[in-house]
C-alpha positions in Angstrom: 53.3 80.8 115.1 54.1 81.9 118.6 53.7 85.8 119.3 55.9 84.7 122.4 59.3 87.1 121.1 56.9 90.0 120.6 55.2 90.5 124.3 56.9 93.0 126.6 59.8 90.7 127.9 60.3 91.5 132.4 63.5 90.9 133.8 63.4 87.7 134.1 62.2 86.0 131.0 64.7 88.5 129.4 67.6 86.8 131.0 65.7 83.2 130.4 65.6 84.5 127.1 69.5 84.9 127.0 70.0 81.4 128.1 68.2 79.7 125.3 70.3 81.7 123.0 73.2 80.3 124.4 74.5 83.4 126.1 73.9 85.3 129.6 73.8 88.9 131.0 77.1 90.3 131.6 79.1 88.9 133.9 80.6 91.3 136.8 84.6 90.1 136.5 85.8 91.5 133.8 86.7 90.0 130.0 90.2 87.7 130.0 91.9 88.5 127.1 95.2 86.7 126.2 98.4 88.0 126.9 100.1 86.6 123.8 98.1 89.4 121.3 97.6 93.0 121.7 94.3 93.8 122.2 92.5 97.5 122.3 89.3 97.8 124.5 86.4 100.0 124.1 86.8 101.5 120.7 84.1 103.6 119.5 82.8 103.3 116.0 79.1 104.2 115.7 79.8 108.6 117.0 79.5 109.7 120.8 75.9 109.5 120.9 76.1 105.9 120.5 77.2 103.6 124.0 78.3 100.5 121.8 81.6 99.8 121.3 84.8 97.6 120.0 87.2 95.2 121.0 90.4 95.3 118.3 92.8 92.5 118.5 96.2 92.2 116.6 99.3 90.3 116.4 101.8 90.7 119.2 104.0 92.3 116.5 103.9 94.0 113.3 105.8 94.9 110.5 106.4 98.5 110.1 104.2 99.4 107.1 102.5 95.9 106.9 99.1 95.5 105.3 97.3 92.5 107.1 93.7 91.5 106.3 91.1 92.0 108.8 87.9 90.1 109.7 84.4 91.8 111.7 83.3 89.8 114.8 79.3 89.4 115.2 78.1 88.0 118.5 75.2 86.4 118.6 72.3 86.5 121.1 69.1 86.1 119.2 69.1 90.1 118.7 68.1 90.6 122.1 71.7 90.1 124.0 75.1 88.9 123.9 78.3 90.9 123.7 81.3 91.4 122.3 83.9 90.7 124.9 82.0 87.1 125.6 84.3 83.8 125.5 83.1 83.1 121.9 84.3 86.4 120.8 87.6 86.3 122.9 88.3 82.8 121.1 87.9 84.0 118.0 89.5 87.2 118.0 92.3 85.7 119.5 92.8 82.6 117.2 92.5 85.2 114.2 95.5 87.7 115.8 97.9 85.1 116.0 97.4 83.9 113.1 98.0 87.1 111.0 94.7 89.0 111.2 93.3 91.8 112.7 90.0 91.4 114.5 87.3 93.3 115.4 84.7 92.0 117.9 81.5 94.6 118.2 78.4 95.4 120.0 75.9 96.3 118.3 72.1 97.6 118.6 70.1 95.0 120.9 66.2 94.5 120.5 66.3 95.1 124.9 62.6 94.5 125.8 61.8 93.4 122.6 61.4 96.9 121.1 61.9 96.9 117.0 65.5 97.6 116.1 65.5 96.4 112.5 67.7 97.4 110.1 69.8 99.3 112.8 71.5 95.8 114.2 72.6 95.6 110.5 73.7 99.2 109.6 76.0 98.7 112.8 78.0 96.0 111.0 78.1 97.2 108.2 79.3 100.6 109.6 81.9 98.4 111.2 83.1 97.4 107.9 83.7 101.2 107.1 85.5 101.9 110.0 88.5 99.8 109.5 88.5 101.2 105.7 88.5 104.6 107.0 90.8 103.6 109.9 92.8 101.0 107.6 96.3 103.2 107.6 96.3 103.5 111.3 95.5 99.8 111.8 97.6 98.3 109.1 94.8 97.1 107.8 94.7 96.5 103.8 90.5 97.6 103.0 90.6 95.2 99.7 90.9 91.9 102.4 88.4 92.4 105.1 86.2 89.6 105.7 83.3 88.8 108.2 82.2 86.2 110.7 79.4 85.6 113.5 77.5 83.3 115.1 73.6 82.3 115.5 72.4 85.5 115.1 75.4 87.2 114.2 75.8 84.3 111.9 72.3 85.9 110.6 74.4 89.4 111.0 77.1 88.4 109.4 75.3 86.4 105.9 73.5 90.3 105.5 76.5 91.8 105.6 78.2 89.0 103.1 75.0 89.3 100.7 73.6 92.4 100.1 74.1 94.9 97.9 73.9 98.7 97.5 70.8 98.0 95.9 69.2 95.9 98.3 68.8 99.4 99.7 70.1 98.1 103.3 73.5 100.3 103.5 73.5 102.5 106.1 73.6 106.5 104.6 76.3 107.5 107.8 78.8 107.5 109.0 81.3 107.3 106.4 78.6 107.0 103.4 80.8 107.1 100.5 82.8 104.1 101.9 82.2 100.2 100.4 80.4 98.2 103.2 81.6 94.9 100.9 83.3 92.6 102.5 85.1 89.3 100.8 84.4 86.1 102.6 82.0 85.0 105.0 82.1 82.9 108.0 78.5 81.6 109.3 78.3 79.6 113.0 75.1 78.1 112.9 73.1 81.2 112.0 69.7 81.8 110.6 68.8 82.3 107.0 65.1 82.2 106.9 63.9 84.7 110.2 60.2 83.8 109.3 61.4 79.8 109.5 62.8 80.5 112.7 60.7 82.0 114.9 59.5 85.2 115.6 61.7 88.0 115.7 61.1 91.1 118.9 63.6 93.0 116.5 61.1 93.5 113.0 58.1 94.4 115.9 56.3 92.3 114.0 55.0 89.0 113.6 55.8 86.7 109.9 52.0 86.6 109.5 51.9 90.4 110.1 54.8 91.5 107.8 55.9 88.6 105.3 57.9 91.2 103.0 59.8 92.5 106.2 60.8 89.0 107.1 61.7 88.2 103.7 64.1 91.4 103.5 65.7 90.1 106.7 66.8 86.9 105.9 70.2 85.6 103.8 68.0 83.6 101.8 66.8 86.7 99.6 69.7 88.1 98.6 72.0 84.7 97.6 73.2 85.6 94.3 75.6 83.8 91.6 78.3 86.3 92.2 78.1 86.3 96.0 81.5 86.5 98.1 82.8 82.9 99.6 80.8 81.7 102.5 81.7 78.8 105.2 78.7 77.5 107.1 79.9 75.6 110.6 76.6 73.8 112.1 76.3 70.9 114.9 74.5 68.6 114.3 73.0 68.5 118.2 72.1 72.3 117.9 68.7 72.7 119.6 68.5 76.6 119.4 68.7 77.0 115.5 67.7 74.2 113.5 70.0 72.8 111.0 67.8 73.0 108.7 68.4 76.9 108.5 72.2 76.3 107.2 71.1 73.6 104.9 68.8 76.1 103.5 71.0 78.4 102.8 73.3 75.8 101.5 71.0 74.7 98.6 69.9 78.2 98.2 74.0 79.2 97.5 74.5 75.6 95.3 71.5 76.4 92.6 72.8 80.0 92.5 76.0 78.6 91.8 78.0 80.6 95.0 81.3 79.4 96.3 80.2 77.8 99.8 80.6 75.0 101.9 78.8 73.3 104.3 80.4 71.5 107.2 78.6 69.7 109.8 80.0 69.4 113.1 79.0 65.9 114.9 77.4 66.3 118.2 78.4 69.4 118.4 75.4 71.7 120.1 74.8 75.6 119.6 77.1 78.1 120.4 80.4 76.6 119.9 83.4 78.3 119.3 86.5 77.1 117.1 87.7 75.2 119.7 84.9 72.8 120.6 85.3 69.1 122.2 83.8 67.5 119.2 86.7 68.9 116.3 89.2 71.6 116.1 87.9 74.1 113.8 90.9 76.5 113.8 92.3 74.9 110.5 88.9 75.1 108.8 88.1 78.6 109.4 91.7 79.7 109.2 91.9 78.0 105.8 89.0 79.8 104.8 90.1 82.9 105.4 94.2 82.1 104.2 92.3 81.0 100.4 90.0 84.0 100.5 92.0 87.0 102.0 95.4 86.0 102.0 
């Protein structure tokens, strides 16, 4: 197995690096969000000392003292970039805020250089799912329907967040420590479930043959459980960046555990996709999902 994710990455192969995961540095014009929604910019969730932020997005109108179910945005990036104002993101948020949802598309802790940032990526997420609990009156947000989506590796992201427990030991102490990091439903794009299987990863600072146990503790696979929320896995089937095999793993993994899942393929559909690609409108899959599982 190549030790290629674990050497100190320069400029360059960084942003090579970014490509292959299907994203790029940030772009200099700024995000285009939709006019149709209401969307608030640059929320901070994580404290002051922390530089990532939030992107909120909600119907252009709400009921006075409406409840409406919320769903966490993970952008991918293969843990080393990405962001959470990319067109991905913006699509998805979007689709979800006219559709009676409120989104909430974050940044999260990158593996920049390929330093070690493992299990801090994840307490991010799940600290996410804490906010709009603790923020849930001021949002309209009801905290018994939040749900959870993200792609390639916030696909990976978003399956932790889905699939482990208190005891897993992998909930963060702070901020808001004696608030449920649960969430009800789960919507994987093309993610990974087996990290060792993959590749690799800068963000564990170590390699599978190194640390076995700490590859094992980050990946989906571990934790499936019989009693596991809902998850929809989206993969194409022309996806060169994460192998298909990595949802059909987790897809037999969730079947002998008996988990409610699905599995859709996505014909020629390559990596990175959003629910609006040219092979198949996924709106009414993922919307469905979500309707059956949190409305």
């Amino acid at each position: 197995m190549s030790n290629f994710f674990l050497r100190p990455v320069r400029t360059l192969a960084f942003l090579q690096l970014l490509a292959f995961y299907g994203t790029s540095a940030p772009a200099a014009d700024a995000p285009k969000f939709p006019t149709d929604i209401r969307v608030e910019t640059g929320v901070s969730f994580l404290g002051d000392a922390r530089k990532e932020q939030a992107d909120l997005y909600f119907p252009a109108k709400m009921a006075k003292g409406a409840r409406l179910p919320a769903v966490l945005i993970i952008h991918g990036g293969g843990w080393v970039g990405g962001k959470r104002d990319a067109a991905r993101e913006i699509n998805v948020g979007s689709t979800l805020a006219r559709n009676g949802y409120i989104g909430m598309s974050i940044d999260y802790k990158l593996s920049l250089g390929g330093q070690p940032i493992w299990p801090t990526n994840l307490w991010d997420c799940k600290t996410a799912v804490r906010w709009l609990r603790a923020n849930a009156v001021r949002l309209q947000i009801d905290p018994d329907r939040i749900g959870v989506l993200g792609g390639s590796a916030g696909g990976h992201l978003a399956a932790m967040v889905a699939l482990t427990t208190p005891s897993d030991g992998l909930d963060p102490a702070n901020p808001y420590g004696e608030i449920s990091c649960r969430v009800k439903c789960c919507v994987d794009l093309y993610g990974i479930s087996d990290v060792a299987a993959h590749h690799d990863a800068a963000m564990l600072g170590k390699t599978a043959a190194e640390a076995p146990e700490l590859y094992r503790q980050a990946s989906p696979l571990t934790y499936v459980r019989s009693n596991s929320p809902p998850i929809l896995i989206l993969h194409g089937t022309a996806d060169k960046t994460v192998k298909l095999e990595q949802s059909e793993m987790l897809d037999r993994a969730l079947a002998r555990a008996g988990a409610p899942h699905e599995l859709i393929l996505v014909a020629g559909a390559p990596h990175s996709f959003d629910l609006q690609p040219a092979q198949r409108d996924l709106r009414p899959v993922v919307l469905g999902f979500f309707d059956r599982h949190l409305k």
